[in-house]
Short mmCIF file of the C-alpha atoms (twelve columns), coordinates in Angstrom:
data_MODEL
# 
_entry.id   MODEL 
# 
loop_
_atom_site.group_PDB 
_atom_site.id 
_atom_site.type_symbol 
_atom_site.label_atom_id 
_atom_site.label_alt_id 
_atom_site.label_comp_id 
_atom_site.label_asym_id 
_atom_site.label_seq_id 
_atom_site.Cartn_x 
_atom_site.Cartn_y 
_atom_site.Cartn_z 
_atom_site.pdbx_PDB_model_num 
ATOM 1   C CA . UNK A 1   -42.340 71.427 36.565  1 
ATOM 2   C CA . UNK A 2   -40.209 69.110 34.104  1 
ATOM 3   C CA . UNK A 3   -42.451 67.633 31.610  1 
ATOM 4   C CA . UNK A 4   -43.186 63.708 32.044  1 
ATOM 5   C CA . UNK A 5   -40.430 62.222 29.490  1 
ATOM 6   C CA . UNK A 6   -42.512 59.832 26.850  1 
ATOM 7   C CA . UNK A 7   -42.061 56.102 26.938  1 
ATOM 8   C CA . UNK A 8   -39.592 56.049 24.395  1 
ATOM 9   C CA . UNK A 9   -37.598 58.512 25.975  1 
ATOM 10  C CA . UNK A 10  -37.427 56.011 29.489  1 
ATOM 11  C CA . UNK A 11  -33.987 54.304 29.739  1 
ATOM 12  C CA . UNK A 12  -33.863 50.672 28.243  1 
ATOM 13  C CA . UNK A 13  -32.472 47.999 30.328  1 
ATOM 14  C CA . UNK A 14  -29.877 46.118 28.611  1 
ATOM 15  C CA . UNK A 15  -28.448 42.813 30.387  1 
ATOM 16  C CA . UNK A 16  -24.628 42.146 29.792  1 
ATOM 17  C CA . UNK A 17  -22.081 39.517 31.150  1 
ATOM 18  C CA . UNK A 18  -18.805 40.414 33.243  1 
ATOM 19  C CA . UNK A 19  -16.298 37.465 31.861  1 
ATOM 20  C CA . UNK A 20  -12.990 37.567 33.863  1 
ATOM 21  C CA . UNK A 21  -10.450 38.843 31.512  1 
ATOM 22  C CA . UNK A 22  -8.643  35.528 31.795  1 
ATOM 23  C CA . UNK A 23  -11.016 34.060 29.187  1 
ATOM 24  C CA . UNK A 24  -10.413 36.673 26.705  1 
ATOM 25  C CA . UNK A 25  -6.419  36.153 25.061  1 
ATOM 26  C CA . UNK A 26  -4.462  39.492 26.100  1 
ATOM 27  C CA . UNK A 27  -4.084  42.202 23.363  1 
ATOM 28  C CA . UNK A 28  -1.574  43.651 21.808  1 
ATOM 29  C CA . UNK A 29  0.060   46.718 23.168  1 
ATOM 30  C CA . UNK A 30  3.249   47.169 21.701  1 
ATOM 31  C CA . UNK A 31  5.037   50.341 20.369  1 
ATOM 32  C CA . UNK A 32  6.631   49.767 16.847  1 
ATOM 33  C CA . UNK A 33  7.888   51.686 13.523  1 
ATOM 34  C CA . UNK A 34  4.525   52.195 11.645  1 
ATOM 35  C CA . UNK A 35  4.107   52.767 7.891   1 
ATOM 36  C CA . UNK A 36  1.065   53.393 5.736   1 
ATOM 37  C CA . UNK A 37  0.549   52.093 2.329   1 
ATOM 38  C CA . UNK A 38  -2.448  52.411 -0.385  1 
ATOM 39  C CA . UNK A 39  -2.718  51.994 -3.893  1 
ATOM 40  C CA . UNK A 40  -5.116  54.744 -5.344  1 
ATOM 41  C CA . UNK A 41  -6.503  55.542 -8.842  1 
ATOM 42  C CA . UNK A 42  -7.450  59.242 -8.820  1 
ATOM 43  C CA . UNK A 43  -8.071  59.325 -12.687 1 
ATOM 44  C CA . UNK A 44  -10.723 56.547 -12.588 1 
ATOM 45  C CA . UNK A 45  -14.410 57.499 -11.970 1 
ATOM 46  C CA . UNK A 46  -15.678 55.816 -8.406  1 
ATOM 47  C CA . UNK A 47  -18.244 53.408 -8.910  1 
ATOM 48  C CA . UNK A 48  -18.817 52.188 -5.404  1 
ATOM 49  C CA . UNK A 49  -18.365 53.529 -2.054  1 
ATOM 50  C CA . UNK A 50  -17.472 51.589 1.015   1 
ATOM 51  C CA . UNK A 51  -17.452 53.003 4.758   1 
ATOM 52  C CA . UNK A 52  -18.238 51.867 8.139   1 
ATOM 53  C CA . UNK A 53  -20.091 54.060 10.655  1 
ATOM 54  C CA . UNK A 54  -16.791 54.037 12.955  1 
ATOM 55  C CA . UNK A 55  -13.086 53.642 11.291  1 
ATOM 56  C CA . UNK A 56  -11.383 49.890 12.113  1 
ATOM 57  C CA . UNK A 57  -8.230  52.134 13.155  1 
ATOM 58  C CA . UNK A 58  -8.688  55.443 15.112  1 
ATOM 59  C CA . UNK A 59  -5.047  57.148 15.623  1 
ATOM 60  C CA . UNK A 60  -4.864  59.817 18.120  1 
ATOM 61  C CA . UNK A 61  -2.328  61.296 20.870  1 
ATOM 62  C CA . UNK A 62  -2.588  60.578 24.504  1 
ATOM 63  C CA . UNK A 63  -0.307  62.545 26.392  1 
ATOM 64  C CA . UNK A 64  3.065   61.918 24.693  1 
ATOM 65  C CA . UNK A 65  2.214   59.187 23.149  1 
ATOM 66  C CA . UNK A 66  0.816   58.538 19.574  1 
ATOM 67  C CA . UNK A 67  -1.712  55.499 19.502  1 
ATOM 68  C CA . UNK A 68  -3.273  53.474 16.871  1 
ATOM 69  C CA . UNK A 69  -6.400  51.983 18.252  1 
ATOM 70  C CA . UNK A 70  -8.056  49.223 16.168  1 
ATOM 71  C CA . UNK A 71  -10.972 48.031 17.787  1 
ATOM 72  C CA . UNK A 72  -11.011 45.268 15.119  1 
ATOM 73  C CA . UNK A 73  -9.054  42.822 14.375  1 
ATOM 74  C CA . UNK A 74  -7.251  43.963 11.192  1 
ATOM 75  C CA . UNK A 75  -3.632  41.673 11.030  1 
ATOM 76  C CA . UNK A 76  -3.828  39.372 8.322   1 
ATOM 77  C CA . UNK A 77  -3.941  35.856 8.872   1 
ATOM 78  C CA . UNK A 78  -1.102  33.865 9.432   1 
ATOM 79  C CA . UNK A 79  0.716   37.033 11.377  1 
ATOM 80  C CA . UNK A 80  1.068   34.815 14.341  1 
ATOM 81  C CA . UNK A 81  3.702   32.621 12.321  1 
ATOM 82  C CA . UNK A 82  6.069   35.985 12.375  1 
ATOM 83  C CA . UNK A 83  6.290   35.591 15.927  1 
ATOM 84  C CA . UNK A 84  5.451   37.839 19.207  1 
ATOM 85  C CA . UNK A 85  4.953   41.427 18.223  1 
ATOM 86  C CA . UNK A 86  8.083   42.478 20.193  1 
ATOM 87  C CA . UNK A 87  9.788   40.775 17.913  1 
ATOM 88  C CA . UNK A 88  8.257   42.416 14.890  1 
ATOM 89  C CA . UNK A 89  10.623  45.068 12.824  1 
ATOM 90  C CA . UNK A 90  7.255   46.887 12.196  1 
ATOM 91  C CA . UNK A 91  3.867   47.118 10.682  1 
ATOM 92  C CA . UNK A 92  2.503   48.601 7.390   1 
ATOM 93  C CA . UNK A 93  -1.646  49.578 7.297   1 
ATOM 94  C CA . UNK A 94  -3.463  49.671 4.207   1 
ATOM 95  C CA . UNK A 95  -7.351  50.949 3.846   1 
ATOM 96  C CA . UNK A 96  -8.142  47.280 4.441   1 
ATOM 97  C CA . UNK A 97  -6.078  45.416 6.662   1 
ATOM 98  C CA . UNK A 98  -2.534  45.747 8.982   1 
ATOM 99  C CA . UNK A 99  0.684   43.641 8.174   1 
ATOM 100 C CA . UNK A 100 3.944   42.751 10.060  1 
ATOM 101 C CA . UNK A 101 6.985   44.026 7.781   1 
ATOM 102 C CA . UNK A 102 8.977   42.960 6.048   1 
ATOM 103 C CA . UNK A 103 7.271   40.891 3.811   1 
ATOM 104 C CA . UNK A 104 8.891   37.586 1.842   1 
ATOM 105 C CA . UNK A 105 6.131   38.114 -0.754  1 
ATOM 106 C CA . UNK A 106 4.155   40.780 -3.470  1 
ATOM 107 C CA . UNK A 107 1.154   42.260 -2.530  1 
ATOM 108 C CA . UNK A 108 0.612   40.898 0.578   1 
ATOM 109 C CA . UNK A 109 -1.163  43.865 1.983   1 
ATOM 110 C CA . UNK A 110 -4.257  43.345 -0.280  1 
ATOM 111 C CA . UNK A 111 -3.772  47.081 -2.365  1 
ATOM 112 C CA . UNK A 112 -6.440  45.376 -4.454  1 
ATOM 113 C CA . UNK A 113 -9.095  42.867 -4.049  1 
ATOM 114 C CA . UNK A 114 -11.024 40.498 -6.044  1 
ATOM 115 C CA . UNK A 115 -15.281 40.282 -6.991  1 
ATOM 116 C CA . UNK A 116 -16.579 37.555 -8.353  1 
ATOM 117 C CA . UNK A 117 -14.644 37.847 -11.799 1 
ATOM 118 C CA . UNK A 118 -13.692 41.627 -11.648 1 
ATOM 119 C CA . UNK A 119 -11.263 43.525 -9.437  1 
ATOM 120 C CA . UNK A 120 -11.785 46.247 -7.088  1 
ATOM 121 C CA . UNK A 121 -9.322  49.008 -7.104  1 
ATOM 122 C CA . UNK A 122 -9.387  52.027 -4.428  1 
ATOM 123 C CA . UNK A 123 -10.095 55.345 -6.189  1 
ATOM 124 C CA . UNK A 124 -9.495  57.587 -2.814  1 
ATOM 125 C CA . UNK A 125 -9.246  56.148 0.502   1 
ATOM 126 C CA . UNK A 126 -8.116  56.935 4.563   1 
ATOM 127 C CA . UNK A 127 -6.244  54.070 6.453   1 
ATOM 128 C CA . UNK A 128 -9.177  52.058 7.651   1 
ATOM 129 C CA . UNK A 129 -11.690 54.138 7.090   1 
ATOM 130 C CA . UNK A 130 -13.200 55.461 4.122   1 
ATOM 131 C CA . UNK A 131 -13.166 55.372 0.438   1 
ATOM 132 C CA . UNK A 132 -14.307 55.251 -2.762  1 
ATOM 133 C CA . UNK A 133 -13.245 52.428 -5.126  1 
ATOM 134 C CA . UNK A 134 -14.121 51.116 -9.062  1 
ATOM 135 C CA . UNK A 135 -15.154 48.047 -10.013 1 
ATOM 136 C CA . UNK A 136 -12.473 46.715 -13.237 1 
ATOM 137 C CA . UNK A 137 -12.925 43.709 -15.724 1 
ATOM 138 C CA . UNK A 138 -9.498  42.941 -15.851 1 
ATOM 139 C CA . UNK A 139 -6.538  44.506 -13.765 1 
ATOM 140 C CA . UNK A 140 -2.492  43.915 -13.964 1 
ATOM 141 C CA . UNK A 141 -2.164  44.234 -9.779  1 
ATOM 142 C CA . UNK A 142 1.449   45.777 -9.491  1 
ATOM 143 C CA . UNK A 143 3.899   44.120 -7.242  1 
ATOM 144 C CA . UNK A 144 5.222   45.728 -4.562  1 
ATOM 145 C CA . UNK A 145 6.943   44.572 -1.838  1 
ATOM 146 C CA . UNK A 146 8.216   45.807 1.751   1 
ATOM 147 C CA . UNK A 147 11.866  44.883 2.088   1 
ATOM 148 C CA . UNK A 148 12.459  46.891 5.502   1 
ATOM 149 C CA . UNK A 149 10.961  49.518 8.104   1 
ATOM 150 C CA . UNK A 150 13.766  50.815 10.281  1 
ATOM 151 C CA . UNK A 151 13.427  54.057 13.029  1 
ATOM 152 C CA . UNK A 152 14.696  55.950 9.853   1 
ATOM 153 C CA . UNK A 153 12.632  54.820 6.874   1 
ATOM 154 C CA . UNK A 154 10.670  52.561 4.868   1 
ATOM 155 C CA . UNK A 155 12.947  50.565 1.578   1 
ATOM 156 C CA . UNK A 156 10.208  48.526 -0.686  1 
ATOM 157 C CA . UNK A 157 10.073  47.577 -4.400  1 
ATOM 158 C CA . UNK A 158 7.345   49.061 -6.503  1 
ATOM 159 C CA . UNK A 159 7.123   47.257 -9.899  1 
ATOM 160 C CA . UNK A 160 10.962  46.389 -9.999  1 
ATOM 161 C CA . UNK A 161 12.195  49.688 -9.106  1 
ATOM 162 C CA . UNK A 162 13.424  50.442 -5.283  1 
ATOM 163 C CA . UNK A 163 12.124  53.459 -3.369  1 
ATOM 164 C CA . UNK A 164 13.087  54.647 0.042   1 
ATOM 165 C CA . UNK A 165 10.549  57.130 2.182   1 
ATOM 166 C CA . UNK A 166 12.095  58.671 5.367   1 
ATOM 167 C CA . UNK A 167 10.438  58.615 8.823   1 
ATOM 168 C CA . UNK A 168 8.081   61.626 8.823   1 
ATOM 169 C CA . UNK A 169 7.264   62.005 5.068   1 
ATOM 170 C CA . UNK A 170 4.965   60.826 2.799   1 
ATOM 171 C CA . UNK A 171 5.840   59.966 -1.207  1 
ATOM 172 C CA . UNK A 172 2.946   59.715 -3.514  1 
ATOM 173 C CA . UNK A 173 4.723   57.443 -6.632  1 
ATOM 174 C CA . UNK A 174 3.638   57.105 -10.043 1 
ATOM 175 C CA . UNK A 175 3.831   53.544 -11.603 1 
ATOM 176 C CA . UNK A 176 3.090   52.514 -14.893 1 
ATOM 177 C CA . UNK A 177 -0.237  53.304 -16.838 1 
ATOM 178 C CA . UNK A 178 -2.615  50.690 -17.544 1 
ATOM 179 C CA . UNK A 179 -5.721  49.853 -19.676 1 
ATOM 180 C CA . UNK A 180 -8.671  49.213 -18.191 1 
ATOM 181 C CA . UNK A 181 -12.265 48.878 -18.611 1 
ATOM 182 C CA . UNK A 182 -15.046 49.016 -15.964 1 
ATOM 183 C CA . UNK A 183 -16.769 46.312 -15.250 1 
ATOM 184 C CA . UNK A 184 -20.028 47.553 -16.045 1 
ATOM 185 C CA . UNK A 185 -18.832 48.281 -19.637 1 
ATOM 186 C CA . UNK A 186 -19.034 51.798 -19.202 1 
ATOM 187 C CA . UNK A 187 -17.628 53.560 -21.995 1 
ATOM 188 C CA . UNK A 188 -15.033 51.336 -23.142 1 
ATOM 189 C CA . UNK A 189 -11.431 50.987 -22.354 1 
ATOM 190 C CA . UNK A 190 -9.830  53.717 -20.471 1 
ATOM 191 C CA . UNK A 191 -6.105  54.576 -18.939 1 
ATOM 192 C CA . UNK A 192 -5.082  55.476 -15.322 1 
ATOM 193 C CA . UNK A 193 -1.624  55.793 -13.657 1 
ATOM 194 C CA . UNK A 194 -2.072  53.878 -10.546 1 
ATOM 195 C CA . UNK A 195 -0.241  55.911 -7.354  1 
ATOM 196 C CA . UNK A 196 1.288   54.229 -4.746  1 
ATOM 197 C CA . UNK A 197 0.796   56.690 -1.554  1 
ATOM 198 C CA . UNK A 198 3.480   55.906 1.036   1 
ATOM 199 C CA . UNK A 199 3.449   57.501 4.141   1 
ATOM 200 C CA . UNK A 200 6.112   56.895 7.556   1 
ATOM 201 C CA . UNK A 201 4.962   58.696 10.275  1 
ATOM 202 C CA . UNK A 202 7.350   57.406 12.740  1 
ATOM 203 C CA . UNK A 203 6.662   54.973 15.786  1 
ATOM 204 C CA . UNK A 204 3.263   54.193 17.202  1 
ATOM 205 C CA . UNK A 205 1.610   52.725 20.309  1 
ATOM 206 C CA . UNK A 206 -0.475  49.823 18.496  1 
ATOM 207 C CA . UNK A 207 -3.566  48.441 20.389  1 
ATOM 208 C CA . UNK A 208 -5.166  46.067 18.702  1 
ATOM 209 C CA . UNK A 209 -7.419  42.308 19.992  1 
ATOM 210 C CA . UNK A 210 -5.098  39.458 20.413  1 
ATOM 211 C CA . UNK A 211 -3.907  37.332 17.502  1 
ATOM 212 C CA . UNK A 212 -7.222  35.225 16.250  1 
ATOM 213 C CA . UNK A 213 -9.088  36.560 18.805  1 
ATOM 214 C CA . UNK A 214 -12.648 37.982 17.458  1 
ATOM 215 C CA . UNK A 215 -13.630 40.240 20.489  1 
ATOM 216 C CA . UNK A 216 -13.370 43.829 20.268  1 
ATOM 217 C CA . UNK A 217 -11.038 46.343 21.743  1 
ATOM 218 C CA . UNK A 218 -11.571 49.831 23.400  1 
ATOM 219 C CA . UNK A 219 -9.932  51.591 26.078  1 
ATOM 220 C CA . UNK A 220 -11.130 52.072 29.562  1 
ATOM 221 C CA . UNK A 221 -12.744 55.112 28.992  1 
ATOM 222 C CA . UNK A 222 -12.009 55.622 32.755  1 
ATOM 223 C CA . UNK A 223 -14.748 53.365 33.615  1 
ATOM 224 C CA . UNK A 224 -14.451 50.173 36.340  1 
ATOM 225 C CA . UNK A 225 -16.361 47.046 34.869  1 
ATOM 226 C CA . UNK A 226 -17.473 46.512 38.381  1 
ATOM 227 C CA . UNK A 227 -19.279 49.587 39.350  1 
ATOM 228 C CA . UNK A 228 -21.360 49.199 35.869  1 
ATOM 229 C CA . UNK A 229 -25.276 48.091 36.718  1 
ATOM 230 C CA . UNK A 230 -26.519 45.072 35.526  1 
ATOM 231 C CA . UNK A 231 -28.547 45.116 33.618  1 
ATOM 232 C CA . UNK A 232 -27.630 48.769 32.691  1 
ATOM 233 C CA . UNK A 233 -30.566 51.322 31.927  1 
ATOM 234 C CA . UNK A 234 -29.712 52.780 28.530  1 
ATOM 235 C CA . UNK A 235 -31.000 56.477 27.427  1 
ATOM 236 C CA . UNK A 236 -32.992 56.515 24.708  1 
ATOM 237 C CA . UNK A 237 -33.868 60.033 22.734  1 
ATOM 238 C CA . UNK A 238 -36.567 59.571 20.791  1 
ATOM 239 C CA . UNK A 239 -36.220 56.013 20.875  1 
ATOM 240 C CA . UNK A 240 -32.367 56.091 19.886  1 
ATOM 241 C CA . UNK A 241 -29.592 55.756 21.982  1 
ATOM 242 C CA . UNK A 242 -27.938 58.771 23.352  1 
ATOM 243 C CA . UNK A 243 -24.549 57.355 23.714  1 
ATOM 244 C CA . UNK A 244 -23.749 61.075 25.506  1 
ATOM 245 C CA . UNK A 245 -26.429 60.471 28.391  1 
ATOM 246 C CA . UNK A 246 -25.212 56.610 28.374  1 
ATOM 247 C CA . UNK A 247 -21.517 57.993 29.807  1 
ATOM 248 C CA . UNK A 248 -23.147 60.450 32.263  1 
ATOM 249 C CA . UNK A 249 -24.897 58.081 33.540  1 
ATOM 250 C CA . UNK A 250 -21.853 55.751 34.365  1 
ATOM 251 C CA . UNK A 251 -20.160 59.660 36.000  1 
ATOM 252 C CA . UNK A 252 -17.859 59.524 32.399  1 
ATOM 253 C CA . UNK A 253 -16.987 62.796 31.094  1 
ATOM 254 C CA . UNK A 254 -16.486 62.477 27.589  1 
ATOM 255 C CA . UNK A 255 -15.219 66.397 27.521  1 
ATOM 256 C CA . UNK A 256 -12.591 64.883 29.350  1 
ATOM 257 C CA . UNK A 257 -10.851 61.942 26.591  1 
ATOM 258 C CA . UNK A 258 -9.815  62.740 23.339  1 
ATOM 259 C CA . UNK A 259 -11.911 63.229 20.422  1 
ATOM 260 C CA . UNK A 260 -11.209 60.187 19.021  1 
ATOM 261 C CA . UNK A 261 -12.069 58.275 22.222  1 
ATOM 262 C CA . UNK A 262 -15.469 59.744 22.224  1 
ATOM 263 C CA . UNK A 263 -15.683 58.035 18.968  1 
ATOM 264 C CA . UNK A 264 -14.331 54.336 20.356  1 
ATOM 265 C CA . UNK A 265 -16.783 55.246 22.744  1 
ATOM 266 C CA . UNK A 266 -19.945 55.329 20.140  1 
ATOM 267 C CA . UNK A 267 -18.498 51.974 18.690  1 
ATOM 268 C CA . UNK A 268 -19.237 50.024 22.094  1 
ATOM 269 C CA . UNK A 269 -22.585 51.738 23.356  1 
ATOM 270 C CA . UNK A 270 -23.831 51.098 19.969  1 
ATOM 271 C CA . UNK A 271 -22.233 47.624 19.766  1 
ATOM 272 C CA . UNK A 272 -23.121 46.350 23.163  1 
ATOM 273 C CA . UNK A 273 -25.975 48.392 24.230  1 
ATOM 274 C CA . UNK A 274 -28.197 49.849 21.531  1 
ATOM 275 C CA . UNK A 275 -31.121 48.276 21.790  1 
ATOM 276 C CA . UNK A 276 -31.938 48.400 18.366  1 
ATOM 277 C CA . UNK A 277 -28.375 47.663 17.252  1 
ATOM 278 C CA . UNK A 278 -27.244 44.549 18.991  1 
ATOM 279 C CA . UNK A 279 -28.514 40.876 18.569  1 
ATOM 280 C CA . UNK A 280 -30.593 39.148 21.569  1 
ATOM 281 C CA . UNK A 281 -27.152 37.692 22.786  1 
ATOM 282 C CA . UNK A 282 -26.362 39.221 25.804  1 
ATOM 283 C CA . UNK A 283 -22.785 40.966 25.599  1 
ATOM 284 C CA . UNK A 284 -19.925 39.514 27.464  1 
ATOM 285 C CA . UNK A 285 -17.618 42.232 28.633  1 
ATOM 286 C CA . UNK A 286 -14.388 41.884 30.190  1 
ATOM 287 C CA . UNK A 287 -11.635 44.020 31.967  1 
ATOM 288 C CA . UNK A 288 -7.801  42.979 31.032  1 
ATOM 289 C CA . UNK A 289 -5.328  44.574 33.489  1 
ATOM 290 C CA . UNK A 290 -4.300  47.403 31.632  1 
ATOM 291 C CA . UNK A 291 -7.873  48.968 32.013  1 
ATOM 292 C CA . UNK A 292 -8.616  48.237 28.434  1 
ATOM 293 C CA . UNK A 293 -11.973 46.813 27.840  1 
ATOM 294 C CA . UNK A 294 -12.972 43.218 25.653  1 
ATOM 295 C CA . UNK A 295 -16.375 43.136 24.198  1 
ATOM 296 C CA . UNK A 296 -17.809 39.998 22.774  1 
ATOM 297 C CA . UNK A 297 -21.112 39.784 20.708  1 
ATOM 298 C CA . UNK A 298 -22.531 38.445 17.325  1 
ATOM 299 C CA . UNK A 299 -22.756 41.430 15.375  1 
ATOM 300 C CA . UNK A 300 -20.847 44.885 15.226  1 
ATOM 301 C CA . UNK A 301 -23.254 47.731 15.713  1 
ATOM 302 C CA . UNK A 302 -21.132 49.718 13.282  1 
ATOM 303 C CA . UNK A 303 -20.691 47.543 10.545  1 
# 
C-alpha cells in the first residue's frame, strides 16, 4: 500500500486567466543574420556576480532550424523606429540586451554600464546569461560601432580601427590598455587590455515578445491552452514545485523537447504557477496562432 502523501506534498491549486491572443501584440518570429558581441576584462579581479535562475536568451536547434528564444524582452528601446524586423539587416546580442544592426551610433549595445558614479565592466560573461563583472571608479568606454552584418560577415569599428569577422567564426580583439582603479579602492590603480569577443554564427530563427510588449514568451511545449484545468492543481515536493510532475500532469513529455525547452519550461511553471514564486495576481495566459504561448504577471519567478 502507497504511503498517504503529506499535506505539503498535495497538489496546490493555482487559478490563471485564458486572454484571447488578440489582446497580447504578436511576437516576433523572424529568421535573420545574428552576431554576438561582449566586451570582457579577463585581467581584472571580479568583484560582483550577476545571474538569473533561467538565461533571457536560450539558443538551441529544432529540427533544422537554429532558434534564439528570449523569453524576455531584450531589444533596446527605440528598435521599433528601425522598422518591421523583416526589414532589419540583422541583430547583434550582448550579455545584456539585443540590437538591430547596423548602428548610426558608438556603443549602443551597452558593453558597459553605469552605478551610481562608477562603471561596471564585464569580467567573463555568456550572451544573456551569466557573468562576472568589476565595479571601476573611472572608465574610458571604447567606441565601437557596427557598420554592417551581411550572410557573409560582420564589418564594425573598434576604437578607430576596422575589423571584419566571417560568418561562422569568432575573433577575440585586443584594444588598447587602460588604467583603472576599483571602485572600492582596492589596491590602487591597475592595467587591463579590454577584449572585444566577436562571434558570427550565421542566421538564426529569433523569437522574442513583441516590440514594447512586457509579457513573456515560451513555446508551446506541445500543450493546448484549452485542455489546461482551471484552476490547475500544481505538484508540490516537499512543499516546492516539481515543475517535472507539473508537465505529466498536463500528458507533456519533457524527454520528448529539447534540453533547452525543458528549461523555458521551468521559467513559466515557476513564473506562473509556483505558489511560492508568483504574486497574488492571477496569471493571464494566452495562445497566439503559431502555438507559442504569452504569459502576463507582476513578477518573474526567475529574476
Amino acid at each position: 500500500m502507497s504511503e498517504t502523501p503529506t499535506a505539503a506534498d498535495r497538489p496546490t491549486t493555482v487559478r490563471w486567466e485564458r486572454s484571447p491572443h488578440g489582446e497580447f501584440p504578436a511576437p516576433i518570429i523572424a529568421r535573420l543574420p545574428y552576431a554576438e558581441l561582449k566586451l570582457e576584462h579577463p585581467d581584472l579581479e571580479p568583484t560582483g556576480y550577476g545571474e538569473s535562475f533561467f538565461p533571457d536568451a536560450v539558443p538551441y536547434a529544432s529540427g533544422d532550424t537554429h532558434r534564439i528564444f528570449y523569453w524576455r524582452s531584450a531589444l533596446r528601446d527605440g528598435t521599433g523606429d528601425r522598422g518591421p524586423p523583416a526589414t532589419w539587416e540583422g541583430i547583434c546580442a550582448t550579455p545584456a540586451t539585443l540590437g538591430v544592426v547596423p548602428t548610426a551610433e558608438s556603443n549602443v549595445f551597452d558593453l558597459v554600464s553605469s552605478r551610481d558614479d562608477a562603471t561596471v565592466v564585464t569580467v567573463d560573461a555568456t550572451i544573456a546569461g551569466e557573468s562576472t563583472t568589476a565595479l571601476l571608479e573611472s572608465y574610458a568606454a571604447p567606441t565601437v560601432r557596427v557598420l554592417e552584418r551581411s550572410e557573409s560577415r560582420l564589418r564594425l569599428v573598434a576604437e578607430g580601427t576596422e575589423y571584419a569577422v566571417r560568418t561562422g567564426t569568432r575573433r577575440r580583439i585586443s584594444l588598447a590598455e587602460r588604467t583603472v582603479e576599483r571602485a572600492d579602492g582596492g589596491d590602487g590603480a591597475t592595467t587591463t587590455t579590454p577584449e572585444l569577443v566577436v562571434r558570427v554564427p550565421g542566421e538564426r530563427e529569433l523569437h522574442h515578445p513583441a516590440l514594447g510588449a512586457d509579457y513573456r514568451l515560451f513555446p508551446s511545449f506541445g500543450v493546448d491552452l484549452e485542455t489546461v484545468p482551471n484552476p490547475l492543481p500544481v505538484p508540490t515536493t516537499n512543499g516546492e514545485l516539481d515543475h517535472e510532475a507539473l508537465a505529466e500532469s498536463l500528458s507533456l513529455d519533457l524527454s520528448a523537447r529539447p534540453y533547452p525547452e525543458r528549461v523555458l519550461w521551468q521559467a513559466i511553471a515557476t513564473t506562473a504557477f509556483d505558489p511560492h514564486a508568483r504574486s497574488e495576481t492571477v496569471p493571464r495566459l494566452c495562445q497566439f496562432p503559431t502555438g507559442h504561448v504569452g504569459l502576463s504577471v507582476d513578477r518573474d519567478g526567475g529574476e
